[in-house]
Each structure stands twice: as C-alpha cells, then as structure tokens.
N, C-alpha and C positions, 0 to 999 in steps of 0.2 A: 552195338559196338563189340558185342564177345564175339559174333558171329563173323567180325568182319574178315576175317583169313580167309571163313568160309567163302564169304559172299566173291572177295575177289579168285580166289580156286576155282569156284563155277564160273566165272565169269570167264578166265583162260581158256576152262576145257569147252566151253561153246563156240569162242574164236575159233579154238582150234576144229571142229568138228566141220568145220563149212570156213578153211583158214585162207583158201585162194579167193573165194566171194570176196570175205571178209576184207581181205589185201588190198582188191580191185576195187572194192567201197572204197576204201580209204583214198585210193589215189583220185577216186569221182567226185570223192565228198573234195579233196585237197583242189582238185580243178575249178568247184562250183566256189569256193570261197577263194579260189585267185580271181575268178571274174569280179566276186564280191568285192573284195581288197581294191581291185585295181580300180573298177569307178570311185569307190568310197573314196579312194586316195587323190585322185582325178576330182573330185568335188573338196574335199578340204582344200587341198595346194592353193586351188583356183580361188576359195573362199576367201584364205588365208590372204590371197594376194590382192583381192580386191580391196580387202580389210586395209590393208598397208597402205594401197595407193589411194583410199578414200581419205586416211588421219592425214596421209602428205600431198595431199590432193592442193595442188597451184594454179593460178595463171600467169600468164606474163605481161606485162602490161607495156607496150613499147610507145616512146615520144618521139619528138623533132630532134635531130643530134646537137644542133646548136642551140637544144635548149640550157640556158645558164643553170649554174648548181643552186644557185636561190631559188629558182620557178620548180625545179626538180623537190626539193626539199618540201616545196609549197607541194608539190603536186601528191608527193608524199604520205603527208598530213592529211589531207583532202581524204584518201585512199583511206587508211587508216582509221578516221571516225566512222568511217561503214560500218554496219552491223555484220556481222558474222565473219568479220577479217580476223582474221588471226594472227597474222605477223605480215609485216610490209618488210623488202630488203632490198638495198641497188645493187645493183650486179653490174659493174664497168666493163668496158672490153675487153680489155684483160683477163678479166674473172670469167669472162663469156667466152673467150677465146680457149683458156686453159679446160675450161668445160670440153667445149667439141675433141679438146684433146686426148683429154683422159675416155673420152665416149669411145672416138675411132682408134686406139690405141696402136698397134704398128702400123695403119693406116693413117695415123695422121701428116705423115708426112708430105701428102698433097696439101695441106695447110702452108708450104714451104715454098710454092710456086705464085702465092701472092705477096705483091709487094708492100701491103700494107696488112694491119689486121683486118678483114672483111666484117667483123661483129661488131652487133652496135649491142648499147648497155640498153638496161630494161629494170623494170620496176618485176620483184618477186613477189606474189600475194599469194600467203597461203590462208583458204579459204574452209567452211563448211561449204564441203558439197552437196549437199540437201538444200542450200538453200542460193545454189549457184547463177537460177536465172534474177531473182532478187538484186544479185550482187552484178553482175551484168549489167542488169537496166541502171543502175546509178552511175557504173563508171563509164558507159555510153554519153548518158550527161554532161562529163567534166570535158571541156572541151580541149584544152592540153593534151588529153590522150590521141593519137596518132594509131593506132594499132592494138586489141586485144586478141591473145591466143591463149586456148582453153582445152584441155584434153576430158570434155564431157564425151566427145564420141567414144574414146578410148574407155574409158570407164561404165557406158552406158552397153559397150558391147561386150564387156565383162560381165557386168551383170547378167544382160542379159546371156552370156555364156552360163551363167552359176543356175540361172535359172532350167535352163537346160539340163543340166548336169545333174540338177538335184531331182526333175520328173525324172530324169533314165536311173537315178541310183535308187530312187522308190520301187520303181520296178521292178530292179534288179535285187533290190531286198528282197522286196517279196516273191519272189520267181524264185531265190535261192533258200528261200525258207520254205518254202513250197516245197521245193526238191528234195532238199534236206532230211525232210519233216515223213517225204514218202519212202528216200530211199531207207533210213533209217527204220521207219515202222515195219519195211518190207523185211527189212534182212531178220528185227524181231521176231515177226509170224516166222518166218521160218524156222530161225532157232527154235521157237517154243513149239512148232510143229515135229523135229527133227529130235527135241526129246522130250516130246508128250508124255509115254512109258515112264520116263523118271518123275513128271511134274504130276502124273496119278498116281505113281508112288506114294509121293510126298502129299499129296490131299488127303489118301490116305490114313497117312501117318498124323494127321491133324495137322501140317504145317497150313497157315495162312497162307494168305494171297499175297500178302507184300514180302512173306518171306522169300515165297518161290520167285516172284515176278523182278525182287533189287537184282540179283546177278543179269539178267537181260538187261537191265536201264546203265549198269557198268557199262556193260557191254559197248549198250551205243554211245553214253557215254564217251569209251575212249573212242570207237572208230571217229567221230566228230571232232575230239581234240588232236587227232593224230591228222586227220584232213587239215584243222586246222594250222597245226603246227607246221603241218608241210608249204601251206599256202604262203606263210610267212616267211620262211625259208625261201623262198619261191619271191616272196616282195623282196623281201631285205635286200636278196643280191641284183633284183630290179632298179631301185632306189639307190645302194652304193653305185652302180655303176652308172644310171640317168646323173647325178650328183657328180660322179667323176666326170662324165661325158662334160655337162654344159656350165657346172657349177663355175668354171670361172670366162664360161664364153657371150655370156648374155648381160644384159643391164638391168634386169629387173631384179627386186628382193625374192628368195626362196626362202621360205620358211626352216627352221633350220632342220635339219639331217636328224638327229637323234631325236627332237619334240614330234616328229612324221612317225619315226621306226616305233618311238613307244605309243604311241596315239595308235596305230595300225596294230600293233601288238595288242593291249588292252581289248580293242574293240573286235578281234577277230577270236582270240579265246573265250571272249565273253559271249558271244554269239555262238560258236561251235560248243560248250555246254550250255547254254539256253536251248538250243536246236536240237540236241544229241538226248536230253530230258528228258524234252517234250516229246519228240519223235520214238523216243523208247516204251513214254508210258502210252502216246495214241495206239502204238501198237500190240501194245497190254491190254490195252480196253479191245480193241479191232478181233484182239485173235480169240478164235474156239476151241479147245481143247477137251473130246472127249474120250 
C-alpha cells in the first residue's frame, strides 16, 4: 500500500508507451461487452417476463349466457375446490367489454358500430401453471362449462424462447471471455516485452515478481473497466430509448427501467474486472522476459 502512487505511475506510463493500441483495446474490449450486455439483457427481460406472466398466469373459463346467477355461482364453487386454483372471479360484459377497451385504446372506437355489447361474461381462474394440464382435465368434466381458453401456448413459446436465449448467452459468455482473456493477455506481453530493459532493471535491484508484474494487472485492469464502462454507456442510452419507444405502446409488463440499468451495471463492471485480472495475470505467467 506505500507503493501504491508508484504502482498506478507505471501503470500510466505503459498506457501511454503503446497509447493508440491501448485506445483501440478499449473500444474492442467496450464492443465485445456490448454484444455481452445486449444478450444478457435480451435473456433477463424475457426471464423476467415469463416470471410475471407464469404468478398471473389465467384461464377463462366461458358458459351458456342464459345461464342463471345461481347455476353461475354453483359453477363457481365447483372451479374453486380444484386443486391448484388460486382465485376464481366473474367478469360480466361490461367488465369484458371495458377490457377490449382499455386493450385497443384509440382503436376502440370500432367497438361503436355495434348495436349491442358483443362480449359475453366468463369465469377468471387464476391457476399454477405447472400443474395446468391436471387443472384442465377436471374442468373438462363439469359439464356447465361451454368453452375453456388457456394461453399455455403463449407461455410454452416463451419459455421455450428463454431456453434459447439462455444456450446463445452461454456462448456468448464464453466466447467474450475468451476474447477478453486474449485480447488483454496480448496487449500485457507486449507491455512487458516493450520494457523488458526496465523490468531487468528492477530483477536486478532485487524487486520481486509481484512487484514488477501489479502495474501491468492495473493496466489491464482499467482498459476492461473502461470497455466496460463504455459498453454501459452504450446500453443505458439503448434501454432509455427502447423504454421511451414502446414503454407505453404494448400490453405486456416490462420489468422496470432502473431494476434492468442497475442489474446490467453491477453485472458488466463485475465481469470487466474479473476478466481484466485474470487476463492480466495469464499474461504474466505466458510472457518471457530476458
């Protein structure tokens, strides 16, 4: 810790010795952790939202319209003692009609060319979905029901979307660690190649090996957190503006804006010095210095 002035002083003056490289790292390492970002971000959202739409995960459960409020009530109850129901609710025409409205919003004004309300009421069942074919085959049984609609596809092609997302961000991890790990070790050898002279110097002078070798692991160090830093810079204004664009154009929950930016932030400083570390010391051990 006395030495530490020193340590970051060498650290500048080998930036600067090879300071254009050094630059153009930066902006390669800042590119390879935007592709990183961007999947990583493209797999939580999606995570995120499959999450939401599985806890409010429904069916609808639709009857006879002239069926009476007593058989409806019965029919209800019926629903209700099922295993894995979680809340039963009616939703009258009204309530179904005001739906379609608030959904198609200055479109719903085709809703104005029929002469009557078009929507019929319906039973809400909010379910586990885990255990949705279970819940299925019983309400198949109650013979009152007239109609079940279930958005297992919608949710089955989510997943299996996350599933997707989450092979290609493995990849993409690895592939950016990879790069990282080389381009960082490379620019190292070089430094330590570029001033050998001083680092026999100091062997010399009795300095260890971890003395001479910390200002290089700086080194890569910052070019990694400066990649990274740039990369986030690079989402943030990605994310403000996808969030400006659709945030009030679409029906589905987004995860919110600030819990993405710091979630993306944490995870891409913490990986640009894990990478910039490791990549500094492989290249500590890799190089020859005689």
């Amino acid at each position: 810790m006395k030495n530490i002035g020193y340590f970051f002083k060498e650290a500048r003056t080998i930036f600067q010795v090879d300071r254009l490289s050094n630059i153009l790292s930066i902006f390669s390492i800042g590119l390879i952790f935007l592709i990183l970002s961007t999947i990583t971000t493209a797999w939580w959202v999606s995570h995120q939202l499959v999450n939401m739409l599985r806890d409010e995960a429904e069916i609808n459960v639709f009857f006879q319209e002239d069926m009476e409020d007593v058989n409806i009530n019965s029919l209800m109850e019926s629903i209700g003692i099922i295993g894995d129901v979680k809340e039963v609710k009616l939703v009258d025409k009204e309530e179904s009609h005001q739906r379609m409205v608030e959904i198609l919003g200055k479109e719903a004004k085709v809703l104005e060319l029929f002469d009557s309300n078009p929507f019929q009421a319906f039973i809400e069942v909010k379910i586990n979905v885990e255990k949705l074919d279970t819940i299925l085959e019983r309400l198949e049984s109650i013979e009152a029901i007239d109609y079940i609609r279930d958005n297992k596809d919608v949710i089955d092609k989510l997943q299996n979307l996350i599933s997707l997302l989450t092979i290609v961000g493995v990849l993409v991890i690895t592939a950016t660690g990879i790069s990282t790990l080389v381009v960082i070790s490379h620019i190292i050898r070089q430094g330590i190649y570029n001033n050998r002279e001083q680092i026999n110097t100091l062997r010399l002078l009795g300095a260890p090996e971890s003395f001479i070798g910390f200002p290089f692991v700086l080194e890569g160090l910052f070019l990694t957190v400066a990649g990274g830093l740039l990369a986030f810079g690079l989402v943030y204004l990605g994310v403000k503006t996808a969030y400006g664009q659709i945030g009030s154009n679409i029906f589905i929950p987004l995860p919110h804006m600030e819990d993405l930016l710091k979630s993306m932030g944490v995870f891409i400083l913490f990986a640009s010095g894990v990478l910039g570390i490791g990549g500094s010391i492989f290249g500590l051990k890799s190089a020859k210095v005689n």
